[in-house]
C-alpha positions in Angstrom: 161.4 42.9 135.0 158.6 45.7 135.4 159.9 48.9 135.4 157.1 51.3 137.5 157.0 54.4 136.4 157.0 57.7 138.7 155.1 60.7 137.5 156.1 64.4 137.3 152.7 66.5 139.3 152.0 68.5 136.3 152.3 65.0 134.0 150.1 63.3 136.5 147.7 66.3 136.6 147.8 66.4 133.1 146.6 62.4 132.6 144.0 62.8 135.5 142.6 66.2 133.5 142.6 64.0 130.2 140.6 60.7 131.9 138.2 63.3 133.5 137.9 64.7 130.1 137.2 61.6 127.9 135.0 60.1 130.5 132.7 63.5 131.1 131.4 63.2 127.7 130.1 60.0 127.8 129.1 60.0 131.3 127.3 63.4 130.7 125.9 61.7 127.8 124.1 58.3 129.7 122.4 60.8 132.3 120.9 63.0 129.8 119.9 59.5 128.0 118.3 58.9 131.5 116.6 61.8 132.0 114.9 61.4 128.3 114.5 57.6 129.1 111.9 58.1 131.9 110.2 60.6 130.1 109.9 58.6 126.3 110.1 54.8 125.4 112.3 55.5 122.8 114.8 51.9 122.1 117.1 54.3 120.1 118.1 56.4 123.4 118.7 53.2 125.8 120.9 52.2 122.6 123.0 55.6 123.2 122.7 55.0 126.5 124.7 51.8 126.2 127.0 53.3 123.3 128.6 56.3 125.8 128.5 53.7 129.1 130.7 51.5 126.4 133.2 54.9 125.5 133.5 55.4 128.9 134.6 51.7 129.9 137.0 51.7 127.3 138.9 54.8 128.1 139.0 54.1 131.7 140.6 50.4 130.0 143.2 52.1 127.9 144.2 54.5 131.7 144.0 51.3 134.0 146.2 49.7 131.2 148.3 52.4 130.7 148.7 52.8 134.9 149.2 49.1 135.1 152.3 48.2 137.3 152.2 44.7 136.0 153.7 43.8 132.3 151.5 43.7 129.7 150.8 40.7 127.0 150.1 41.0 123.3 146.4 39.4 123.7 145.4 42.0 126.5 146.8 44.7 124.1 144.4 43.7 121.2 141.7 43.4 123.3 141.8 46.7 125.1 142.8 48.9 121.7 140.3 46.7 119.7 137.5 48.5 122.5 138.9 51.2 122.4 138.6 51.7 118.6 135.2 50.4 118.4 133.8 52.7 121.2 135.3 55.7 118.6 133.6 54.4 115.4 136.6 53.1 114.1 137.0 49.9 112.6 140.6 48.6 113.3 142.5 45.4 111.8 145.8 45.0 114.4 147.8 41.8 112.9 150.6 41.1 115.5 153.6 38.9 115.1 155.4 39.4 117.7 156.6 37.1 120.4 158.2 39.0 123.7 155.8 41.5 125.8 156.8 43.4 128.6 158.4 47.4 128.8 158.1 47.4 124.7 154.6 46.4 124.6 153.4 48.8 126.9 155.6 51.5 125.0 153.5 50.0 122.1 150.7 50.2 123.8 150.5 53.8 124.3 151.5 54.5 120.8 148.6 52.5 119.9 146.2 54.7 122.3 147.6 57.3 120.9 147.4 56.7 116.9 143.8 55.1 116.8 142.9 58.2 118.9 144.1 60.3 115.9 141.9 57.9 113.4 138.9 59.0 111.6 137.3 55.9 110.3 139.6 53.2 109.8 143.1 51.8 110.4 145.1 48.6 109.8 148.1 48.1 112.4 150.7 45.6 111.6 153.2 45.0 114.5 156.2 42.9 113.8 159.9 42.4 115.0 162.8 43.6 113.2 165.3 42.4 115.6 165.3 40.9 118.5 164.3 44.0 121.0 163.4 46.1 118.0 159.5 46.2 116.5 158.1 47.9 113.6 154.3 49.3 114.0 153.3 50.4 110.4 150.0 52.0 110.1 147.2 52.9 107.4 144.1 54.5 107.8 142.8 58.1 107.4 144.7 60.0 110.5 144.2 63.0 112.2 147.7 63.5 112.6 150.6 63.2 110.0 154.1 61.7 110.4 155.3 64.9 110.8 152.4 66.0 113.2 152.8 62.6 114.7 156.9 63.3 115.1 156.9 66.9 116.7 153.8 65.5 119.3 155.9 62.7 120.3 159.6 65.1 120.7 160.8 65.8 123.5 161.4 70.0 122.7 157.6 70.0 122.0 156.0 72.6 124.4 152.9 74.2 125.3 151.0 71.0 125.7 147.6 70.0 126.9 145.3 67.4 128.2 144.7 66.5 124.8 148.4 65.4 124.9 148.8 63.6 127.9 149.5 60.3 126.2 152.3 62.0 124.4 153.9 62.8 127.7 153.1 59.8 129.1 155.2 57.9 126.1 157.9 60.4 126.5 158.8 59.9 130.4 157.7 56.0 129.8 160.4 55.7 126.8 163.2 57.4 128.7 162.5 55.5 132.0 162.8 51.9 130.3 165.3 53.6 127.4 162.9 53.0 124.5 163.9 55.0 121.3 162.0 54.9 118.5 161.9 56.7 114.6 159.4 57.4 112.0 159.6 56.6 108.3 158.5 59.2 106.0 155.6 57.7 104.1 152.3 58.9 102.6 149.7 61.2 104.6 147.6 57.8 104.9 150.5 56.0 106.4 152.7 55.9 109.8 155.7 53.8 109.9 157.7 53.9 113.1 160.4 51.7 114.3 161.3 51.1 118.5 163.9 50.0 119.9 164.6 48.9 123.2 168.4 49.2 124.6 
């Protein structure tokens, strides 16, 4: 069953500010590449060049992903995050065991998006089912955001947000539309444990 998901204006506003955002700097990035291209022979610019036209593929991946109306599968999941972590610097080891897709793994998905966005360097996901429609992501790495940080981004009360947050809000209306809840584990600052579970 696919469950299609209608956006709120100021939540869709909010997701199209946020693509325009992430793809901008890359974009801006290639033609100023361009511009120095034509002028110098330089192979570490057309290298650049090809770094930011690989950022921007990526993000627009994670959105088109994210947007999809169809369900997602496990192997599409890696493949997309997996880009998406690359085109950030960060190496990323995701070890998945888990046999159902659908609503969870795109609720998954979006977490995903959203924690190796908060990574510095590097991160190991391991994904794996407690139950039969409940999973437990457990992360480690070096993260921008704590649990805690992690926790208040993701509640509902949280206000005042931004573009910078528009996954968040995306998660949020996604979670309640297919009634996914989900919990973290207090852990260490190098570590996010969070269990979902979908009714």
């Amino acid at each position: 069953m696919t469950t299609t998901l209608t956006l709120k204006t100021d939540l869709t506003a909010s997701l199209i500010s946020r693509l325009c955002h992430d793809v901008a700097s890359p974009v801006g990035a290639i033609r100023l590449g361009l511009d120095v291209a034509f002028e110098s022979k330089e192979p570490n610019i057309l290298s650049a060049i090809e770094g930011s036209i690989n950022k921007a593929i990526a993000v627009i991946n994670v959105f088109r992903m994210i947007s999809a109306k169809d369900d997602v599968t496990w192997q599409q999941i890696k493949e997309v995050i997996g880009e998406y972590a690359g085109s950030r610097g960060v190496q990323l080891s995701l070890d998945i065991s888990v046999q159902q897709h659908g609503q969870l793994a795109k609720g998954v998905f979006i977490l995903l998006a959203i924690m190796v966005g908060s990574s510095r360097k590097q991160c190991t996901f391991e994904l794996h089912n407690v139950s039969k429609n409940q999973l437990c992501l457990d992360g480690t790495g070096e993260f921008f955001l704590s649990n805690g940080d992690l926790a208040g981004l993701l509640s509902p009360e949280a206000s005042e947000r931004s573009s910078k947050t528009a996954l968040a809000d995306y998660f949020l209306q996604y979670s309640q539309d297919i009634g996914l809840t989900f919990s973290f584990e207090e852990t260490s600052s190098s570590r996010i444990k969070l269990l979902a579970f979908l009714a």
